[in-house]
N, C-alpha and C positions, 0 to 999 in steps of 0.2 A: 388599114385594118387587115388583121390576118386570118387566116383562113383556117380551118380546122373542120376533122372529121371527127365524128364518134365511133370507141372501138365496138359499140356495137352496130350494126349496120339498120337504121330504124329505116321501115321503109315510107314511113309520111310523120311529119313534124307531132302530129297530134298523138303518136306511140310515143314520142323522146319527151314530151310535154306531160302526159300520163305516169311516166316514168320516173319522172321526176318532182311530180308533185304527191308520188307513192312515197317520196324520200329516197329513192334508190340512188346510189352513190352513182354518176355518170364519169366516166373519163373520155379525155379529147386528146387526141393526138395531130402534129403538123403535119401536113402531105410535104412528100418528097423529103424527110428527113431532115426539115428543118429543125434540128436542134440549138440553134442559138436563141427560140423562142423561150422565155423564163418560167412561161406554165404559169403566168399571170397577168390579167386584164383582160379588155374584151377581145374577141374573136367571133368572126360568121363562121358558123356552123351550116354545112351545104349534107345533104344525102337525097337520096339512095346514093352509094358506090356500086356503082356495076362496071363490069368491062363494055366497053361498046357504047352505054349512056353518056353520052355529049355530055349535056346539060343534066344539073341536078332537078329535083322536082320539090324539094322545100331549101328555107332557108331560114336561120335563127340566130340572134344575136346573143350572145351570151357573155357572162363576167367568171372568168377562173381563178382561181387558187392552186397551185398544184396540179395543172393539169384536171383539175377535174369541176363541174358546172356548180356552182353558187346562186348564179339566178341566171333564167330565160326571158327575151323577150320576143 
């Protein structure tokens, strides 16, 4: 499974889940520059990114298309 952030920084899963049941278009990117990732299929979604936070504080599993969320679970 890969890992993936959202470019925007939600700070609890119930804003990224809101967001996207508003229909707002979400995009995901790979940490560290994984680019050989195709920008489709599932991916965990982990945030807050903070500098200094060890551990994340949600986690969501997600299906993409282009880099960007199609459905959450």
């Amino acid at each position: 499974m890969l890992k993936g952030y959202t470019v925007i920084n939600y700070a609890t899963k119930r804003q990224l889940l809101d967001d996207f049941m508003a229909g707002k278009r979400i995009k995901v990117y790979p940490p560290n520059g994984m680019q050989h990732h195709s920008g489709n299929g599932g991916v965990m979604i982990e945030g807050p990114i903070e500098p200094g936070l060890e551990l994340p504080r949600w986690y969501a599993y997600a299906r993409i298309e282009n880099f960007v969320i199609k459905s959450i679970t």
